[in-house]
C-alpha positions as CSV (number, residue, x, y, z in Angstrom):
1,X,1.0,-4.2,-8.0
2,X,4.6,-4.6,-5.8
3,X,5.8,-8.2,-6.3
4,X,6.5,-10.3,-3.2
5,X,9.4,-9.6,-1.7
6,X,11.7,-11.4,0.8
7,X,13.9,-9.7,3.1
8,X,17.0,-11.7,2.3
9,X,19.3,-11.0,5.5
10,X,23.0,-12.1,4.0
11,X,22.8,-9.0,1.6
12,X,20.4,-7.0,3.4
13,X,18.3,-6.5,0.4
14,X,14.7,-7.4,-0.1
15,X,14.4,-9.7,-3.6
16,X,11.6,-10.7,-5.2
17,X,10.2,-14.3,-4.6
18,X,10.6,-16.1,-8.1
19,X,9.2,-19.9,-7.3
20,X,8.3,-21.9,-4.1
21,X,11.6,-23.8,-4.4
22,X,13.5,-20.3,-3.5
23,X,11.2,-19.2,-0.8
24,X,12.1,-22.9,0.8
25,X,16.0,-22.5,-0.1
26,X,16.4,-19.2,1.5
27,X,14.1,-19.7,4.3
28,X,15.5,-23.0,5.8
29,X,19.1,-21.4,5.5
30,X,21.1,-20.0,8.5
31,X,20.5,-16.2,8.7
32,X,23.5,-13.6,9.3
33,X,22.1,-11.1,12.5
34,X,20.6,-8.2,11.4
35,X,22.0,-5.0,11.7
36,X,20.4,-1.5,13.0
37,X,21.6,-0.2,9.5
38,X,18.8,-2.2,8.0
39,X,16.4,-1.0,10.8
40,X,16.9,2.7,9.6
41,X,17.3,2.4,6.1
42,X,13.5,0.9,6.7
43,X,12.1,3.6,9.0
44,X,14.1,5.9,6.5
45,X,11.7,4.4,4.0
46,X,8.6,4.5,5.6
47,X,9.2,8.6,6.2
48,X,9.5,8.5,2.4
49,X,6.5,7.1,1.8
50,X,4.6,9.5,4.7
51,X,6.2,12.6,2.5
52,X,4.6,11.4,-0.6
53,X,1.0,10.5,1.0
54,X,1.2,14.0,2.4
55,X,2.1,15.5,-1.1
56,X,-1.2,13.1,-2.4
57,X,-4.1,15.5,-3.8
58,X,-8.0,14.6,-4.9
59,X,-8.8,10.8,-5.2
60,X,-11.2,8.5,-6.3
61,X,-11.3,4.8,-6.2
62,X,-12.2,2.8,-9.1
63,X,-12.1,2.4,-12.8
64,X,-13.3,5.1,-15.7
65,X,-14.4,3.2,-18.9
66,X,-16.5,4.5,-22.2
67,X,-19.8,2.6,-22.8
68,X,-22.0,3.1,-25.5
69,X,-26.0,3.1,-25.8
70,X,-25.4,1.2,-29.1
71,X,-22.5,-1.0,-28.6
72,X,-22.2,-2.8,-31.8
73,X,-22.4,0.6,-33.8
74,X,-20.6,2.6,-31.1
75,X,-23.3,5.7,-30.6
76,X,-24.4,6.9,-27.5
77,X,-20.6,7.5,-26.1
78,X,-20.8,8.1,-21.6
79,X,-18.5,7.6,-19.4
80,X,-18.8,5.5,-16.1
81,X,-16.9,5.0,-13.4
82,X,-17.2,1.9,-11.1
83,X,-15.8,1.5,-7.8
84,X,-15.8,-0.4,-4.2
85,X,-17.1,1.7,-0.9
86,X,-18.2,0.1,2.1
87,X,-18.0,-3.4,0.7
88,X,-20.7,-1.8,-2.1
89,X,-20.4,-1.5,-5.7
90,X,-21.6,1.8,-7.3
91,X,-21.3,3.5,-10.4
92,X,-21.0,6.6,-11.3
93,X,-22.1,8.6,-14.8
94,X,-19.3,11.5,-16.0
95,X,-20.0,14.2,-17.9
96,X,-17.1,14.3,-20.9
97,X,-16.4,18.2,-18.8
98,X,-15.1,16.0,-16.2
99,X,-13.5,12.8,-17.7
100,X,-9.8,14.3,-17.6
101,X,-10.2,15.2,-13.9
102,X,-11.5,11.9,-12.7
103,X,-9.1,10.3,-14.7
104,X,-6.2,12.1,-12.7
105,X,-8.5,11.2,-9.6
106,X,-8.6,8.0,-10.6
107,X,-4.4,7.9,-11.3
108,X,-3.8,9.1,-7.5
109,X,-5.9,6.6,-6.0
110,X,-3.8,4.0,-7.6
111,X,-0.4,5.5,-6.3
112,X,-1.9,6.2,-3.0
113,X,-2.9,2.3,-3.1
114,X,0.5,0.9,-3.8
115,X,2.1,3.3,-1.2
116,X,0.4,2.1,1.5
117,X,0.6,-1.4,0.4
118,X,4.9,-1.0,0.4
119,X,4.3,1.1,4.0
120,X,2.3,-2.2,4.8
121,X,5.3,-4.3,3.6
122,X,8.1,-2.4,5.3
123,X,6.4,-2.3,8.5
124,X,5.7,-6.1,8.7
125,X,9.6,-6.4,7.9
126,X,10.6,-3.6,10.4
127,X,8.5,-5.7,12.8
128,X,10.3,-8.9,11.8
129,X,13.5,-7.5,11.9
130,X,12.8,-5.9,15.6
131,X,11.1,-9.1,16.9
132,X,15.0,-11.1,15.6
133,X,17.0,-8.6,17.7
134,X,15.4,-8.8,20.4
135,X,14.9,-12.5,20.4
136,X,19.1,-12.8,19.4
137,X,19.5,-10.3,22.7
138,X,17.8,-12.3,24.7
139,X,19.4,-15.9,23.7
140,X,22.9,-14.6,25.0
């Protein structure tokens, strides 16, 4: 998972939030303006991330663990796969054919996750960072 971030305007960098001490420190400071270099190194971000979600093959959700019929001798090897849809659990059995593939399934699922949550992240900022200009635009 992408750590918190905060968009710290003097260097125009994003920064990870360490404690609750530096979230109040850099929040109650005076910000610099932001700049429309910011803007589109954001959007050029976000087309980034659109490339790569177009590039994304077969996915599955979930996670692909091996139980046994006999735990505490380990016989009886299967695979499972368990997973969230529609606010449901469900498992899955997979044949051992098929383990390497939903694994891979399984793999791209997680990448497509965290690229939608930093296209989630950038946008909110790109938002932010709109919302200030406009709102420093209209205060002169």
């Amino acid at each position: 998972m992408l750590p918190s971030l905060y968009f710290h305007l003097e260097t125009f960098s994003l920064v990870p939030i360490g404690n609750i001490a530096y979230t109040c420190y850099t929040h109650n400071k005076k910000e610099a303006p932001v700049s429309n270099a910011k803007i589109r190194e954001i959007e050029k971000e976000i087309e980034q991330i659109k490339e790569q979600i177009q590039e994304i093959g077969e996915m599955r959700p979930g996670s692909l663990t091996q139980q046994y019929k006999v735990p505490k001798e380990k016989r009886g090897a299967y695979y499972q796969l368990s997973y969230m849809h529609k606010m449901k659990s469900r498992t899955d059995y997979v044949r051992p054919q098929f383990v390497d593939h939903v694994r891979t399934q399984v793999a791209t699922y997680k990448r497509f996750k965290k690229l939608v949550d930093r296209w989630i992240e950038l946008a909110i900022l790109h938002s932010k960072l709109i919302m200030d200009i406009a709102k420093k635009k209209g205060e002169k």
